[in-house]
N, CA, C and O atoms as a Maestro MAE file, in Angstrom:
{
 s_m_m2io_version
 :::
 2.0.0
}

f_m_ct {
 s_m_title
 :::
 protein
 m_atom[320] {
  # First column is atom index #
  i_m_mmod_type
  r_m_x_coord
  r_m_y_coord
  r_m_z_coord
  i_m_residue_number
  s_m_chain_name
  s_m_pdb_residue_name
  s_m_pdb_atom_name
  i_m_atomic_number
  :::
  1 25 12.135 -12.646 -19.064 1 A "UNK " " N  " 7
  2 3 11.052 -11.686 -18.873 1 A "UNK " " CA " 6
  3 2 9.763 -12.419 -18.550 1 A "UNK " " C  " 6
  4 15 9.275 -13.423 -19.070 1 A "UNK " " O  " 8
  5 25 9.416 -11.786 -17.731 2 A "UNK " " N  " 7
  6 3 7.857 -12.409 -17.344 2 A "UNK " " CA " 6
  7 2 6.779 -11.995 -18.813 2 A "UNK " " C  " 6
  8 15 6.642 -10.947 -19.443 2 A "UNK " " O  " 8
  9 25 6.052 -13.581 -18.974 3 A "UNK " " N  " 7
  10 3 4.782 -13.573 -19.632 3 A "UNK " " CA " 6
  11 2 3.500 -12.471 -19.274 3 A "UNK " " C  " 6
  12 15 3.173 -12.058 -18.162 3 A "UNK " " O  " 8
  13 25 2.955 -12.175 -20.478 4 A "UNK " " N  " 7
  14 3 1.892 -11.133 -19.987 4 A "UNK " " CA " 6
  15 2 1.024 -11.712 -19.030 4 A "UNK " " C  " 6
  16 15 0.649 -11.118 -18.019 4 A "UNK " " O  " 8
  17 25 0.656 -13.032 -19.383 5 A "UNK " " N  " 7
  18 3 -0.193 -13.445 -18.172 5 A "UNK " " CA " 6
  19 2 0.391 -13.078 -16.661 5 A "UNK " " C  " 6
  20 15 -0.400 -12.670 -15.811 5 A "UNK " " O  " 8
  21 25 1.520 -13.204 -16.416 6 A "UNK " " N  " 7
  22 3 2.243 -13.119 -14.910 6 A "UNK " " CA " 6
  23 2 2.124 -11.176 -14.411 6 A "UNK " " C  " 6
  24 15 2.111 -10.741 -13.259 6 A "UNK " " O  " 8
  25 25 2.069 -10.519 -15.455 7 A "UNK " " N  " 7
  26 3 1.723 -9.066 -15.509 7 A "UNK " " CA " 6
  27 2 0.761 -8.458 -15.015 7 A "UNK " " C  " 6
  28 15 0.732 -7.457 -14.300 7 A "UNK " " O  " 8
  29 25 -0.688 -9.619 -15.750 8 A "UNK " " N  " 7
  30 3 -1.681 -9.012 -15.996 8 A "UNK " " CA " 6
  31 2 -2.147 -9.489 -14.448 8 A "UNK " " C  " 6
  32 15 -3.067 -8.813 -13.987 8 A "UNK " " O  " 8
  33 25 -1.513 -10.811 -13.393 9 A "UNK " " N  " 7
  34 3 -1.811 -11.373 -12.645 9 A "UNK " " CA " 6
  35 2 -1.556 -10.235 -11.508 9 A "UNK " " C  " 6
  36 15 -2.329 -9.746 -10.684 9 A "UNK " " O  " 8
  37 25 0.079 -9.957 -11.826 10 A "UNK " " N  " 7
  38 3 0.707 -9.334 -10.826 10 A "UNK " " CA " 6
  39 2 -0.843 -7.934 -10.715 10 A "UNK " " C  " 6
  40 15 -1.801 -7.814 -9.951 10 A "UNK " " O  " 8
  41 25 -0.540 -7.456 -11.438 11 A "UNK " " N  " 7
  42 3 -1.643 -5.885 -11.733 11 A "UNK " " CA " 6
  43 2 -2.902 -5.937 -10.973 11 A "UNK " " C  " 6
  44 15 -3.125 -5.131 -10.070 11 A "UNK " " O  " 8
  45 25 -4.013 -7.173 -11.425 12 A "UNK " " N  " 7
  46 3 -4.802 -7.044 -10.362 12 A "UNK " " CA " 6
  47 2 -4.676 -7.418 -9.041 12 A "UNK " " C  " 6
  48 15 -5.367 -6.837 -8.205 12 A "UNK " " O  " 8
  49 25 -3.733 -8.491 -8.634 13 A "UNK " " N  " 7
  50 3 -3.538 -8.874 -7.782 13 A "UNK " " CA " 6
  51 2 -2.442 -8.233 -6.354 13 A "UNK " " C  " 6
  52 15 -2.237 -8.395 -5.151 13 A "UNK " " O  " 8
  53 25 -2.057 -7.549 -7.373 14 A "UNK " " N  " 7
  54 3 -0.529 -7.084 -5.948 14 A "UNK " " CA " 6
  55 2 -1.334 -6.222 -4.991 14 A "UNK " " C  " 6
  56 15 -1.253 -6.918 -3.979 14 A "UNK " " O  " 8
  57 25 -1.861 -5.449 -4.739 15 A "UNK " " N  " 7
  58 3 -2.484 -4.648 -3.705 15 A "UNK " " CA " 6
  59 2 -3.274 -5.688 -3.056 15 A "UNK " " C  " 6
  60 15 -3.041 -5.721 -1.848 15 A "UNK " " O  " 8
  61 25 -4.063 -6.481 -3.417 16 A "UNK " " N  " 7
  62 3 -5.251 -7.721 -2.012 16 A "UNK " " CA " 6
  63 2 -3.807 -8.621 -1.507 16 A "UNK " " C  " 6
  64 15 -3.629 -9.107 -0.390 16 A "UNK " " O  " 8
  65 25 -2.821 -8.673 -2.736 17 A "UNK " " N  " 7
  66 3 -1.793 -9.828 -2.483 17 A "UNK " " CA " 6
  67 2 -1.199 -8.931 -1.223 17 A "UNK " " C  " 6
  68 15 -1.551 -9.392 -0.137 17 A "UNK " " O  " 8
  69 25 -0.634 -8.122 -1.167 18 A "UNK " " N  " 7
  70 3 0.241 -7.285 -0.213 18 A "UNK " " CA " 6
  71 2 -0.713 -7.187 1.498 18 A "UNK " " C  " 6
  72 15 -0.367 -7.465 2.646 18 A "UNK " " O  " 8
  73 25 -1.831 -6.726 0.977 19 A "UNK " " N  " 7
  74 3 -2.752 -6.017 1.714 19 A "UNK " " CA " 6
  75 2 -3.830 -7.973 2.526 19 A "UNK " " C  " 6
  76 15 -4.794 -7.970 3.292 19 A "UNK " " O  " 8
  77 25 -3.388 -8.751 2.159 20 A "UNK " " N  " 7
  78 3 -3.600 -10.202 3.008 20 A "UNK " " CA " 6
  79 2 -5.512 -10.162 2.158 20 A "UNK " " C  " 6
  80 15 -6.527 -10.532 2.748 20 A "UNK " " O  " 8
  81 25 -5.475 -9.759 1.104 21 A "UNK " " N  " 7
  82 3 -6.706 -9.608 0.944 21 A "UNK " " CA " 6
  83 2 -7.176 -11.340 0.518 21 A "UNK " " C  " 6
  84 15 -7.895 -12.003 1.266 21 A "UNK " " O  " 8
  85 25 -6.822 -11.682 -0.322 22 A "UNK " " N  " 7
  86 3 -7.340 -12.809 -0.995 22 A "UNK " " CA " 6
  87 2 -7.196 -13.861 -0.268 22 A "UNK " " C  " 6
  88 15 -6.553 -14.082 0.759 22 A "UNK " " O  " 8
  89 25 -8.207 -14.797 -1.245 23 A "UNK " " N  " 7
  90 3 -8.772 -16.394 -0.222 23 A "UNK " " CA " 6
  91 2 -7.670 -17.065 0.198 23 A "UNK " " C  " 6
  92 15 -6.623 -16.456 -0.024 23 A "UNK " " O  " 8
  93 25 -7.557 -18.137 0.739 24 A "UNK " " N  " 7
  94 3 -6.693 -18.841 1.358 24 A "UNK " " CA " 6
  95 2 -5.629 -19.706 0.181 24 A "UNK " " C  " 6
  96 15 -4.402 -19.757 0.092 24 A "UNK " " O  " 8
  97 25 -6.915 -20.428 -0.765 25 A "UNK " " N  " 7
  98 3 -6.294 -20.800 -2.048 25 A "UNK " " CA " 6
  99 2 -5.832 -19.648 -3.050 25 A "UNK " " C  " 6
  100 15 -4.757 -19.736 -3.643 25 A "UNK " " O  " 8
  101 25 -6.339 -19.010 -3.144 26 A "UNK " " N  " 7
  102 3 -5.243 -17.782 -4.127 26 A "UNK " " CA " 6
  103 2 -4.424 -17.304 -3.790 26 A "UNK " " C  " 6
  104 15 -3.753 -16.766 -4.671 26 A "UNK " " O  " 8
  105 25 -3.870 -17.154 -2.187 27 A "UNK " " N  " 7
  106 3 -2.689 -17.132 -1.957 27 A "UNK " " CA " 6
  107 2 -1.921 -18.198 -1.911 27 A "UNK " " C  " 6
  108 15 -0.782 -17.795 -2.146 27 A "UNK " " O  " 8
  109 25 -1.910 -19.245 -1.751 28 A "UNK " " N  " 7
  110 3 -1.235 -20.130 -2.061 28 A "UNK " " CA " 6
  111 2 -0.640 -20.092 -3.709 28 A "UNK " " C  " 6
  112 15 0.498 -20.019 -4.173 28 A "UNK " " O  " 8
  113 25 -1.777 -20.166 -4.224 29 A "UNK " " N  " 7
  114 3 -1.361 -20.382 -5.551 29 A "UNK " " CA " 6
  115 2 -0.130 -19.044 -6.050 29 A "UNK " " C  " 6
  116 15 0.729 -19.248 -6.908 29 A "UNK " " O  " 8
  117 25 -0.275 -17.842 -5.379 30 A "UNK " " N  " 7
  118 3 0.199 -16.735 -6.072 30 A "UNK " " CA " 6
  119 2 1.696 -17.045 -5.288 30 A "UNK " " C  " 6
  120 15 2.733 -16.731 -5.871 30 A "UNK " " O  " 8
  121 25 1.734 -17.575 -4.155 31 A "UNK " " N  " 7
  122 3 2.931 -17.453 -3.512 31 A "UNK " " CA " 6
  123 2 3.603 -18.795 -3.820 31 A "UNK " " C  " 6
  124 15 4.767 -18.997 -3.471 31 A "UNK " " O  " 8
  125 25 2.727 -19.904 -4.607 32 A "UNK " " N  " 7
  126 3 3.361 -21.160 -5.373 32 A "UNK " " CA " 6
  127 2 4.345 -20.360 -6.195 32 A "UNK " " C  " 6
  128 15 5.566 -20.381 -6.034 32 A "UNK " " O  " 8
  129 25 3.435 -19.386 -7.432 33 A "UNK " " N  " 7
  130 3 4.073 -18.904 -8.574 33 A "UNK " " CA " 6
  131 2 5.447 -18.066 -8.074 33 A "UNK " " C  " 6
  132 15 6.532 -18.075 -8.656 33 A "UNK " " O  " 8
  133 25 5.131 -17.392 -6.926 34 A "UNK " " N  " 7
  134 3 6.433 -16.419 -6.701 34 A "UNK " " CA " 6
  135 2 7.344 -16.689 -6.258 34 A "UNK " " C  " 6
  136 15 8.279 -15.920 -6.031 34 A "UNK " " O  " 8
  137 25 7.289 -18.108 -5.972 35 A "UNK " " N  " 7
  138 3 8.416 -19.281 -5.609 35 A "UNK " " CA " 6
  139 2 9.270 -19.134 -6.930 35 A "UNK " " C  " 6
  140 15 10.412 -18.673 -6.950 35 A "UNK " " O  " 8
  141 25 8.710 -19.494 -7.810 36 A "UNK " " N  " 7
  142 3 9.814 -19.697 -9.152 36 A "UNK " " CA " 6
  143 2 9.506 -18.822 -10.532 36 A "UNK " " C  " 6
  144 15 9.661 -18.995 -11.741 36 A "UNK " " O  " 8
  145 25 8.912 -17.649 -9.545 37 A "UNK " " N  " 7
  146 3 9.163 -16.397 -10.839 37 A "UNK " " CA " 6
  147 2 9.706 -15.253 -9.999 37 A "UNK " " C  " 6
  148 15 9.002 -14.472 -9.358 37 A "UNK " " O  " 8
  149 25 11.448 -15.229 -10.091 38 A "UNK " " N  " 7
  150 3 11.639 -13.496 -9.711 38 A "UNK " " CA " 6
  151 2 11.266 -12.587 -10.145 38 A "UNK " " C  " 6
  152 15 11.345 -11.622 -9.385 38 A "UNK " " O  " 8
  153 25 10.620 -12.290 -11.639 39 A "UNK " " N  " 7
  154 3 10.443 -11.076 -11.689 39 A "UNK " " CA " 6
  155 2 8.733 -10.871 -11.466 39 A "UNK " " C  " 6
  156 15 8.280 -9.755 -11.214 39 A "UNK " " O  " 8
  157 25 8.104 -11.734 -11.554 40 A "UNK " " N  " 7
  158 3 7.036 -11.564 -9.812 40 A "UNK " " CA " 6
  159 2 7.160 -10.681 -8.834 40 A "UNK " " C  " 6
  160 15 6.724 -9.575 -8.513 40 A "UNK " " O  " 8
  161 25 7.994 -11.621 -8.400 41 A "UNK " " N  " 7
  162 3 8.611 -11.790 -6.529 41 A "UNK " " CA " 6
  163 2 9.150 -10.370 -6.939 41 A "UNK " " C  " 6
  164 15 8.409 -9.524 -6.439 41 A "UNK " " O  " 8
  165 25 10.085 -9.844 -7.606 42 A "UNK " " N  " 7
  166 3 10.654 -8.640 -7.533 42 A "UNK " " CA " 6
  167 2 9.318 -7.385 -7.359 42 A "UNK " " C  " 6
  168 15 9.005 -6.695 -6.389 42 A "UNK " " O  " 8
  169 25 8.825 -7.458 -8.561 43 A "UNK " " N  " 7
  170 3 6.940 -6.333 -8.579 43 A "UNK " " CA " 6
  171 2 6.708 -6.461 -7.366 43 A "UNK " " C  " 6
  172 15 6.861 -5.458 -6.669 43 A "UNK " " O  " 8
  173 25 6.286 -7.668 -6.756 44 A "UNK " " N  " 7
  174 3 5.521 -7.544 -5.203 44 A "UNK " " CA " 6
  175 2 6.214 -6.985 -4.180 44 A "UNK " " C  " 6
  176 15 5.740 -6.529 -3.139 44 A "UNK " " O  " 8
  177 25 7.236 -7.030 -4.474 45 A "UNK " " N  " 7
  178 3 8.631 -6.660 -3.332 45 A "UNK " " CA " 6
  179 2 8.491 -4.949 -3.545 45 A "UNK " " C  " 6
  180 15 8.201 -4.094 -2.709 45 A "UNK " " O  " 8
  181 25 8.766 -4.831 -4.779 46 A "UNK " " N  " 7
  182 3 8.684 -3.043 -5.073 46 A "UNK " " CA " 6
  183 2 7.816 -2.835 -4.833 46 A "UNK " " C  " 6
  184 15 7.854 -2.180 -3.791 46 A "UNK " " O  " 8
  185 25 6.471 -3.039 -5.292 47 A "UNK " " N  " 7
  186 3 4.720 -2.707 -4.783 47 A "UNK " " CA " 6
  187 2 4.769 -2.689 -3.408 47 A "UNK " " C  " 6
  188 15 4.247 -1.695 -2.904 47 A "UNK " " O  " 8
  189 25 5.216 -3.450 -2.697 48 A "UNK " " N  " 7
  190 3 4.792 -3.595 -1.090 48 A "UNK " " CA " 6
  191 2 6.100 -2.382 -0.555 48 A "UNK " " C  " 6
  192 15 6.084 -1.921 0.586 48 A "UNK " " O  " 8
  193 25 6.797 -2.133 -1.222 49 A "UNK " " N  " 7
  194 3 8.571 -1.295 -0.682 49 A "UNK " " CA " 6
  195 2 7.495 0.213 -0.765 49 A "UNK " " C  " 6
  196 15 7.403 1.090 0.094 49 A "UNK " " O  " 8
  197 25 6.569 0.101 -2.466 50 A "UNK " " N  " 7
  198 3 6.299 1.768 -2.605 50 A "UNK " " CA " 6
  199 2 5.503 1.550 -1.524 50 A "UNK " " C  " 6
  200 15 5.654 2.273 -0.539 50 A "UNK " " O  " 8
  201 25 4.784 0.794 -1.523 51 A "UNK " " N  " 7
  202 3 3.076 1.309 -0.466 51 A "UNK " " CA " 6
  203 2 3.795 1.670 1.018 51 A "UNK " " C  " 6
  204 15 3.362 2.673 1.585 51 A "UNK " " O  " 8
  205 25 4.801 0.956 1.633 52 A "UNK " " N  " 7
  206 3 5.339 1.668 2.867 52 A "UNK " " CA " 6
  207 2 6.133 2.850 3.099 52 A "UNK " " C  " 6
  208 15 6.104 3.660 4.025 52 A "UNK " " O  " 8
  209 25 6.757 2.787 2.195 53 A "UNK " " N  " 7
  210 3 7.398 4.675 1.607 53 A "UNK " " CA " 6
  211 2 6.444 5.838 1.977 53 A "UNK " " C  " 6
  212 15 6.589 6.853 2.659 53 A "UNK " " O  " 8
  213 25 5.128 5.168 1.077 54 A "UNK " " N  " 7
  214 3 3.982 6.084 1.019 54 A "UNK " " CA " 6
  215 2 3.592 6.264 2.223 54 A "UNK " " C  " 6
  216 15 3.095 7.336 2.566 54 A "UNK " " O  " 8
  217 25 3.729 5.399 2.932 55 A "UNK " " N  " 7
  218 3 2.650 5.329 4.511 55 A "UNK " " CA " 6
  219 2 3.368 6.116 5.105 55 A "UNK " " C  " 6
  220 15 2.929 7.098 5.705 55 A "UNK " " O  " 8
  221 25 4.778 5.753 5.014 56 A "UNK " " N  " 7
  222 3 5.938 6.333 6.563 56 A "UNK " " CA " 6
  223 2 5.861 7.851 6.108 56 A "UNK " " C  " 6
  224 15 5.782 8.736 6.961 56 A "UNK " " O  " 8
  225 25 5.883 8.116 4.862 57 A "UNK " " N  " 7
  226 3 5.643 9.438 4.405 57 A "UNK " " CA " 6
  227 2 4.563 10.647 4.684 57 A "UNK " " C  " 6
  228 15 4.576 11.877 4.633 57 A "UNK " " O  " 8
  229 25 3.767 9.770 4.958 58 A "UNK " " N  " 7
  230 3 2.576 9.994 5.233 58 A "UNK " " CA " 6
  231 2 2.395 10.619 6.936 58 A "UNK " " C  " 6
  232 15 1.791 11.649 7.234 58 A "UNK " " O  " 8
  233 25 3.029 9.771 7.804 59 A "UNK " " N  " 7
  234 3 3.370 10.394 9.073 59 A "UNK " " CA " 6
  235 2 4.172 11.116 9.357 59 A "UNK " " C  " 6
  236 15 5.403 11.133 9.373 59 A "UNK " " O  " 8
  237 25 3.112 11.969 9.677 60 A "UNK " " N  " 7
  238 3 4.213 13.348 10.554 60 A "UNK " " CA " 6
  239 2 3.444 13.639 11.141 60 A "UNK " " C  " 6
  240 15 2.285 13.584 10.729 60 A "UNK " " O  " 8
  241 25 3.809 14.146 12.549 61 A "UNK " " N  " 7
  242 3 3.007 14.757 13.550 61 A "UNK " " CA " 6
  243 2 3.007 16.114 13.024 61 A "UNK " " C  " 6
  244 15 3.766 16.703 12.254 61 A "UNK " " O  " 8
  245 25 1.872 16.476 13.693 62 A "UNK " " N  " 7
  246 3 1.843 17.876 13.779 62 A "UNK " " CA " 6
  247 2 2.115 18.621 14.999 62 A "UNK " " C  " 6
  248 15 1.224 18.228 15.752 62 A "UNK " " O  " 8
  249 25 2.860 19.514 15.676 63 A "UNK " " N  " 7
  250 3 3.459 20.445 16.636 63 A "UNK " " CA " 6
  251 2 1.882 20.374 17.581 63 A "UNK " " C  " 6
  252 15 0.724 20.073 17.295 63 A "UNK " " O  " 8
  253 25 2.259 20.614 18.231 64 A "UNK " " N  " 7
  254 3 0.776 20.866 19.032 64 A "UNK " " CA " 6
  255 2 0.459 22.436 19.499 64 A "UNK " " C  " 6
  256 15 -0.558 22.798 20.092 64 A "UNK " " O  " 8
  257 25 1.237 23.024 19.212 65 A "UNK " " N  " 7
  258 3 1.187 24.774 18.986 65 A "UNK " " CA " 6
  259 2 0.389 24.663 17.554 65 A "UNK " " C  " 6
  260 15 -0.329 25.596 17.193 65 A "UNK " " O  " 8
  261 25 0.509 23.759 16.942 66 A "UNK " " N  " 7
  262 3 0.106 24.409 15.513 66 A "UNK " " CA " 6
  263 2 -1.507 23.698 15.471 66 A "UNK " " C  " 6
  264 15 -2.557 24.089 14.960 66 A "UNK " " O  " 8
  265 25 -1.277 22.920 15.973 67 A "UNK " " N  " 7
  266 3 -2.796 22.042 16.064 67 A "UNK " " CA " 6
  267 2 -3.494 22.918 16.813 67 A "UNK " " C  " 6
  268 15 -4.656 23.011 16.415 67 A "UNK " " O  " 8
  269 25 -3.189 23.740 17.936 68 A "UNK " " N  " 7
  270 3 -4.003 24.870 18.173 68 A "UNK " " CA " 6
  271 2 -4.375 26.097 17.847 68 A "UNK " " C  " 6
  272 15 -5.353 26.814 18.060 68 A "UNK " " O  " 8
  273 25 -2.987 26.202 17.067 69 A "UNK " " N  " 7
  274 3 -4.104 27.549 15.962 69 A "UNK " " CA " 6
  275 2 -4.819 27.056 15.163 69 A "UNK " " C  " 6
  276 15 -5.639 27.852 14.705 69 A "UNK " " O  " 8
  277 25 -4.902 25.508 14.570 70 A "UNK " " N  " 7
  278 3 -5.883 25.450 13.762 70 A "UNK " " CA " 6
  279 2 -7.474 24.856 14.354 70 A "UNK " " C  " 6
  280 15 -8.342 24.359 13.636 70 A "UNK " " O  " 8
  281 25 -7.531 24.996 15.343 71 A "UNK " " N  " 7
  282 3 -8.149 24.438 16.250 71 A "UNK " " CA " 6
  283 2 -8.908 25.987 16.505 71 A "UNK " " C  " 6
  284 15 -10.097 26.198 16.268 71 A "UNK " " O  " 8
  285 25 -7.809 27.137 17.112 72 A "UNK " " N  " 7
  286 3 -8.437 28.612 17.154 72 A "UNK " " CA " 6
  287 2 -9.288 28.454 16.098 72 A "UNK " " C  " 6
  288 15 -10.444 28.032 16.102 72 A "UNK " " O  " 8
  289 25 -8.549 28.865 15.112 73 A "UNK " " N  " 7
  290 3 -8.972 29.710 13.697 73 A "UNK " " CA " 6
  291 2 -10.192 28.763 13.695 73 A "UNK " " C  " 6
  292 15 -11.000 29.298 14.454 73 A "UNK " " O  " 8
  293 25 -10.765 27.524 13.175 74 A "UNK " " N  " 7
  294 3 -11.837 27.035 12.903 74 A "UNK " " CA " 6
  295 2 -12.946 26.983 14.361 74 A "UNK " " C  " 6
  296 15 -14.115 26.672 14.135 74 A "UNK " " O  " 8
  297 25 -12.642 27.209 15.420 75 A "UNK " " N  " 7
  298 3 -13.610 28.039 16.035 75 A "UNK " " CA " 6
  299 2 -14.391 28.858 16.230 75 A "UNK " " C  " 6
  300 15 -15.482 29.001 16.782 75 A "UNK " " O  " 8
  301 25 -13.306 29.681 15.410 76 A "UNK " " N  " 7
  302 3 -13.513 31.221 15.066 76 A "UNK " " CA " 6
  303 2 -14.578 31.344 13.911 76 A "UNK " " C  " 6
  304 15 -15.492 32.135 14.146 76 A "UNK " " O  " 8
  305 25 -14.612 30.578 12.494 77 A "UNK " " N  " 7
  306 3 -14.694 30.288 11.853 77 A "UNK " " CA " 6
  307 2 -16.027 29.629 11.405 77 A "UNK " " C  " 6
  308 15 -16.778 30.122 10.563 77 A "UNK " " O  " 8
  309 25 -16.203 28.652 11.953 78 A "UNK " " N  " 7
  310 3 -17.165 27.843 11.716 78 A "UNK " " CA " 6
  311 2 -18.684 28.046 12.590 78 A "UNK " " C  " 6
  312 15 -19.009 28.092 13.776 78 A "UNK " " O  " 8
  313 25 -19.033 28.091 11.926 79 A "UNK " " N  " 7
  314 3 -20.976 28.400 12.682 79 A "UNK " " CA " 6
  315 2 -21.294 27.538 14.136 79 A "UNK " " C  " 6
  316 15 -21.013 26.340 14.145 79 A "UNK " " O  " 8
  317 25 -21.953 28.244 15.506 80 A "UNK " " N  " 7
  318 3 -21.445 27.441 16.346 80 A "UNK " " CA " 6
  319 2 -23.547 27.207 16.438 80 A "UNK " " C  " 6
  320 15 -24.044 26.395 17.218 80 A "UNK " " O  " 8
  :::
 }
 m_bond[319] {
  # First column is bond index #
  i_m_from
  i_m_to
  i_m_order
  :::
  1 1 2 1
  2 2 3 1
  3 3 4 2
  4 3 5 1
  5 5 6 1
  6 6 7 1
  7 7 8 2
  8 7 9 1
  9 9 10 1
  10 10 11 1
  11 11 12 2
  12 11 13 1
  13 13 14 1
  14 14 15 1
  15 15 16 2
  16 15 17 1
  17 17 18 1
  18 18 19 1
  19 19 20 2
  20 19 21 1
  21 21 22 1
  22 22 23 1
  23 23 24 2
  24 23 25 1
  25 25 26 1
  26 26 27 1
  27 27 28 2
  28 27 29 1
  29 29 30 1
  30 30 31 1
  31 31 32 2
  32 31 33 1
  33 33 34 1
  34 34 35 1
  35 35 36 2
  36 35 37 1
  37 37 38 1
  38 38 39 1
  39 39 40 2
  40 39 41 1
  41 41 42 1
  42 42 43 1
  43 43 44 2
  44 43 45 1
  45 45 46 1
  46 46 47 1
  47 47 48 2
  48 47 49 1
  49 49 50 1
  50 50 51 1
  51 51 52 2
  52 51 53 1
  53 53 54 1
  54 54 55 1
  55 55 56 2
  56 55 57 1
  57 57 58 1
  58 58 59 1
  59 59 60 2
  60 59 61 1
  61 61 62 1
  62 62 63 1
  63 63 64 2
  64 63 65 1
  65 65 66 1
  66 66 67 1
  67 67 68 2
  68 67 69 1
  69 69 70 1
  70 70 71 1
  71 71 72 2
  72 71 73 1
  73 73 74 1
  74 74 75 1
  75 75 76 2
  76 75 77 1
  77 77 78 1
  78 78 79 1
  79 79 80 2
  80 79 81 1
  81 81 82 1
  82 82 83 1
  83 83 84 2
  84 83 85 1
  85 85 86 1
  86 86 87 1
  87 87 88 2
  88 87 89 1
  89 89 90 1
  90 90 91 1
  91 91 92 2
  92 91 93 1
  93 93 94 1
  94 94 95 1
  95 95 96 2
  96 95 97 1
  97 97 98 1
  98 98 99 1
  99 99 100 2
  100 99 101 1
  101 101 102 1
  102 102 103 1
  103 103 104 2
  104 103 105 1
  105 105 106 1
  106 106 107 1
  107 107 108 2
  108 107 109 1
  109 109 110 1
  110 110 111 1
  111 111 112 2
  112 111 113 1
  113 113 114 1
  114 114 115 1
  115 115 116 2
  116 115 117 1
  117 117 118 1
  118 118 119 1
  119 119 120 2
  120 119 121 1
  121 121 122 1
  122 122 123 1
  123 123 124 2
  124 123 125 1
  125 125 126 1
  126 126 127 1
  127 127 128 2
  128 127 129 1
  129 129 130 1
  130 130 131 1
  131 131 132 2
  132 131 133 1
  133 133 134 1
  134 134 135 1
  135 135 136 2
  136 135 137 1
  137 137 138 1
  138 138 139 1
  139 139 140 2
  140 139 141 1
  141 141 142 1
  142 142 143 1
  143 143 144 2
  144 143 145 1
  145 145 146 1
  146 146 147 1
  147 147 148 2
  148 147 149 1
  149 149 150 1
  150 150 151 1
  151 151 152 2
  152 151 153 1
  153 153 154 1
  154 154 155 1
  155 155 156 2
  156 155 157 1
  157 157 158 1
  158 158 159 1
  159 159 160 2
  160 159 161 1
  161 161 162 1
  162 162 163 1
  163 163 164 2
  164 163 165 1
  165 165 166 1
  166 166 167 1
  167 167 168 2
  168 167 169 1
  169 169 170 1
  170 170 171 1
  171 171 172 2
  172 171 173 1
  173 173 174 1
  174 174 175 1
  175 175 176 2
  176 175 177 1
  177 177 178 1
  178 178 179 1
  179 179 180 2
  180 179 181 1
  181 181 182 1
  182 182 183 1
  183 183 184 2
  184 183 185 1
  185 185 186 1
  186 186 187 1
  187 187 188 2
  188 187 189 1
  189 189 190 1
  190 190 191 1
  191 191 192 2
  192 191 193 1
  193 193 194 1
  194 194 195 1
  195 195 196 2
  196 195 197 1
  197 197 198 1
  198 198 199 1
  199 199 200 2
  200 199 201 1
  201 201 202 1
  202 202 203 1
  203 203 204 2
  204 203 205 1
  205 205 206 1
  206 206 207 1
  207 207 208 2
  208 207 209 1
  209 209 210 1
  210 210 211 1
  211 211 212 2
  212 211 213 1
  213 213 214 1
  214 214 215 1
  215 215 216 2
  216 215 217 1
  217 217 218 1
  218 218 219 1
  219 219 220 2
  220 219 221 1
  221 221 222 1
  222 222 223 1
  223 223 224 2
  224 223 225 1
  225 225 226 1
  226 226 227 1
  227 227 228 2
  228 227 229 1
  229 229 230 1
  230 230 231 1
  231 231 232 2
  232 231 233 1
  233 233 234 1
  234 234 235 1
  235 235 236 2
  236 235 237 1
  237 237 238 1
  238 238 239 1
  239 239 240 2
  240 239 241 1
  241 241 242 1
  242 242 243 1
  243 243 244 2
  244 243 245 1
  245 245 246 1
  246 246 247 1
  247 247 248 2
  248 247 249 1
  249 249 250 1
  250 250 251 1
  251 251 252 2
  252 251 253 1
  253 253 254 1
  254 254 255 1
  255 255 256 2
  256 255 257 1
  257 257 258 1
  258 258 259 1
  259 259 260 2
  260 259 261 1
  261 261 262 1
  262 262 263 1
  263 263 264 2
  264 263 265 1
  265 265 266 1
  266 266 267 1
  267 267 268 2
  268 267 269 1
  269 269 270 1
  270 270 271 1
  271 271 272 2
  272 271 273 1
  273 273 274 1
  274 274 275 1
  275 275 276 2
  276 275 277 1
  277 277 278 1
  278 278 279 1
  279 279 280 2
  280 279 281 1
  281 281 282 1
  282 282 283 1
  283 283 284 2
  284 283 285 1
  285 285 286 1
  286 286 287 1
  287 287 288 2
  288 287 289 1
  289 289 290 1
  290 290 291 1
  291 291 292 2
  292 291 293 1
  293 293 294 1
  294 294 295 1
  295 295 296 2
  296 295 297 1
  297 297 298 1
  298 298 299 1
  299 299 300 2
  300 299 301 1
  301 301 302 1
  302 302 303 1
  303 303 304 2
  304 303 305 1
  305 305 306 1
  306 306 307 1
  307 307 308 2
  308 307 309 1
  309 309 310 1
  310 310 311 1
  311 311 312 2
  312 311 313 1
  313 313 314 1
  314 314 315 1
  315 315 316 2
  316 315 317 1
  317 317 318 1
  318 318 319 1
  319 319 320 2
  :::
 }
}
């Protein structure tokens, strides 16, 4: 089992870690550690698996019949 320190690391860190946020040396260092801690490497793997779930989820087009009734209606609607 991972140490709380490796927890408390993963927690603030996995979103800048995923997201290319942090300095040049703190990634190194974090991707030293995730060399020889799987259950790290596993969190970042799931953290980075949910955040693209979320995204692809996130896209859907909308019909373009429907984008124009809502396009009507707030014409209609809104103070010109």
């Amino acid at each position: 089992m991972c140490p709380a320190s490796c927890r408390d690391l993963a927690l603030e860190m996995a979103c800048d870690y995923v997201e290319g946020k942090l300095d040049v040396d703190t990634m190194r260092e974090l991707d030293a550690h995730l060399g020889h801690c799987p259950n790290c490497m596993a969190f970042v793997r799931t953290y980075r698996d949910t955040s693209r779930i979320a995204r692809d989820a996130l896209r859907t087009e909308v019909p373009e019949d429907c984008t124009r009734l809502v396009m009507d209606f707030l014409d209609k609607k809104l103070p010109k």
